[in-house]
C-alpha positions in Angstrom: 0.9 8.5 15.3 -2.9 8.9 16.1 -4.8 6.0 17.8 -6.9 6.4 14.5 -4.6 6.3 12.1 -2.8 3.2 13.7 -6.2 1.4 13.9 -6.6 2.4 10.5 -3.6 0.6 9.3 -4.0 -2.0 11.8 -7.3 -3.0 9.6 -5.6 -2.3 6.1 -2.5 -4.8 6.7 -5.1 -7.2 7.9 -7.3 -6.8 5.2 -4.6 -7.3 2.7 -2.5 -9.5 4.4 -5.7 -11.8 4.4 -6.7 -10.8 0.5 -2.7 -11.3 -0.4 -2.0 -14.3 1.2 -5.1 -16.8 2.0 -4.2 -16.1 6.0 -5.7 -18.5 8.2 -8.0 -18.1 10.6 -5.1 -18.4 13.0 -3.2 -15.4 12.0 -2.7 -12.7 14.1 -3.3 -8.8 14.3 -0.6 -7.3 12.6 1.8 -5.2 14.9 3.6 -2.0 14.4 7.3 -2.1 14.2 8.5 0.9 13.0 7.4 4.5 12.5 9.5 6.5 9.8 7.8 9.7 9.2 4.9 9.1 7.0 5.4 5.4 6.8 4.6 2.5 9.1 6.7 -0.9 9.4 3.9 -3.3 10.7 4.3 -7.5 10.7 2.0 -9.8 10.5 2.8 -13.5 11.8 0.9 -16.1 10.9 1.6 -20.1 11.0 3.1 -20.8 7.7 4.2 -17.4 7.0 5.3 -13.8 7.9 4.0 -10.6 6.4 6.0 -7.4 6.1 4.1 -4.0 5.2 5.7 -0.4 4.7 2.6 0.9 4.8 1.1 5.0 4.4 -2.0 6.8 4.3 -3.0 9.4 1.4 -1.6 13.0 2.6 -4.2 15.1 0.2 -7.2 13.7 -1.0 -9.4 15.2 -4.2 -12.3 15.8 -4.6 -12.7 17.1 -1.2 -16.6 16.4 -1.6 -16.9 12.9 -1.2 -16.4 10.2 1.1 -13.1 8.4 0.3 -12.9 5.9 2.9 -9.5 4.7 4.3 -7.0 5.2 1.6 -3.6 3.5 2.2 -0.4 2.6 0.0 1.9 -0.7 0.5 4.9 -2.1 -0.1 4.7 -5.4 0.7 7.3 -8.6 1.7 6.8 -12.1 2.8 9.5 -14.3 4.8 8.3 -17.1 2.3 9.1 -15.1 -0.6 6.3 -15.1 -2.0 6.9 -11.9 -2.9 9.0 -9.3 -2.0 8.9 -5.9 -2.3 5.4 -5.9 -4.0 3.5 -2.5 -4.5 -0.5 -2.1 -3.9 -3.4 0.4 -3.2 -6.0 0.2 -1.5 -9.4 2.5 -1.5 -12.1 2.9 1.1 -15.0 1.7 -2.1 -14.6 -0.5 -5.4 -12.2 0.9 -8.2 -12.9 1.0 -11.8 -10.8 -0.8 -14.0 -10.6 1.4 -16.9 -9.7 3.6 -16.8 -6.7 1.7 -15.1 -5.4 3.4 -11.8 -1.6 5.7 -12.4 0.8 6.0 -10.1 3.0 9.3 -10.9 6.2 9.7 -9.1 8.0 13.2 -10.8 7.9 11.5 -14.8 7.2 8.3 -14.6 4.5 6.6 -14.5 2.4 3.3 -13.6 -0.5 1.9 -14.6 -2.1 -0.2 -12.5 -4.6 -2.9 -12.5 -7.8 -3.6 -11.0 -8.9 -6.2 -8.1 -12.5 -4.6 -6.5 -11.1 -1.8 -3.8 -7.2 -2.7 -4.3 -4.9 -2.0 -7.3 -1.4 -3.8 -8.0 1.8 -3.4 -10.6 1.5 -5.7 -13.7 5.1 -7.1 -13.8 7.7 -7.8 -11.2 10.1 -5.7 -13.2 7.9 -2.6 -13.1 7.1 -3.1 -9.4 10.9 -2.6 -8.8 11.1 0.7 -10.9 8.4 2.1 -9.2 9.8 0.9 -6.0 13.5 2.8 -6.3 11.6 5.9 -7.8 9.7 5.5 -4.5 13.2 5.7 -3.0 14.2 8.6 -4.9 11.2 10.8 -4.8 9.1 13.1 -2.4 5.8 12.4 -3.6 3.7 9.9 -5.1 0.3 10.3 -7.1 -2.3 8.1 -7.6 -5.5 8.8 -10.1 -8.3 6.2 -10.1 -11.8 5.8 -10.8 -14.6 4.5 -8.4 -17.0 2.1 -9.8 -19.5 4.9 -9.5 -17.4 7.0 -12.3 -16.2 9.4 -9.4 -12.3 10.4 -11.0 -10.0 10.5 -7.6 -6.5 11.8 -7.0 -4.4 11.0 -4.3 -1.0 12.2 -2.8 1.1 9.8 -0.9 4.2 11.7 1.1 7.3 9.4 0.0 9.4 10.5 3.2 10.6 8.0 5.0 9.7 5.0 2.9 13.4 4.3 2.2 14.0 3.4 5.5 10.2 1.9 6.4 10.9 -0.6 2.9 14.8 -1.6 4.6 13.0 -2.4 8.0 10.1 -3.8 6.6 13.1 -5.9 4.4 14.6 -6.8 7.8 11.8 -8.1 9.7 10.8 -10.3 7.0 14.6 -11.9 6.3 
C-alpha cells in the first residue's frame, strides 16, 4: 500500500471513528492490521472502546473532471457492540440527501441516507444483506449527489473484503 493511501485511510477511520463513536480526546490513531487486497483491517483503541474498520478506497471515480476528495467505504465493528458489522460512505465534500445515495452490488440495491459528507444503511437488517452481497460480489457501486448538484459514481473493488470483514470481526471480539 502507498504511504498516501495509508495516510488516507489513517484520517478516514479517525474521522469516523470520532463522528461514529463520540471518541475522546484520548483516543488513539488508528493502526493498520491487515491488508487483503483492496481492503484495509485498521483498529482503533480508545479508553472505553475498540473500533474495527474493513476499510477501501473508490477504484474508478466519475466524472473524471472534478475534485472528489478522499472517497472511502467501511464496514465497521465495535468491541462494545455498539454495532457490528455496520456499512458507511464517506466523500471528500457534503452529499445531497435527495436524491438519497445507492449502493449497487450486481441486482440489488441500497439506498442510503444522508449525514453531511457520510452516508449509512437505514435498518440493521438491510446492512446485513448488503453486507453478504458484499461477500458474494466483485464490485460495488455507489451513485450520490454533492450538495452542489454534481451526480457522482463510484466503484469500490469488493476483493478481499470477505476476509478484511472476518479479521476486522476478530480484532474487535
Amino acid at each position: 500500500m502507498s504511504g498516501n493511501r495509508q495516510q488516507s485511510m489513517t484520517s478516514f477511520a479517525a474521522a469516523a471513528a470520532a463522528l461514529l463513536v463520540a471518541a475522546p480526546a484520548a483516543a488513539a490513531d488508528p493502526q493498520t492490521v491487515a491488508i487483503f487486497k483492496d481492503w484495509t483491517v485498521m483498529v482503533q483503541e480508545t479508553p472505553n472502546d475498540r473500533t474495527c474498520f474493513a476499510i477501501a478506497e473508490a477504484r474508478d471515480m466519475a466524472p473524471k473532471s472534478v475534485n472528489h476528495g478522499e472517497i472511502f467505504f467501511m464496514v465497521a465493528t465495535w468491541k462494545s457492540g455498539v454495532a457490528k458489522g455496520q456499512p458507511s460512505f464517506r466523500a471528500g465534500y457534503n452529499l445531497k440527501d435527495a436524491p438519497a445515495p445507492v449502493i449497487r452490488i450486481g441486482s440489488q440495491k441500497w439506498d442510503m441516507y444522508v449525514s453531511s459528507n457520510e452516508s449509512f444503511i437505514e435498518s440493521a437488517a438491510a446492512e446485513q444483506a448488503l453486507v453478504a452481497a458484499m461477500r458474494q460480489g466483485a464490485d460495488m457501486r455507489l451513485s450520490a449527489t454533492s450538495s452542489r448538484g454534481t451526480a457522482t459514481n463510484y466503484v469500490f473493488s469488493l476483493s478481499g473484503v470477505s476476509a478484511a470483514l472476518d479479521r476486522a470481526r476478530e480484532a474487535c471480539q
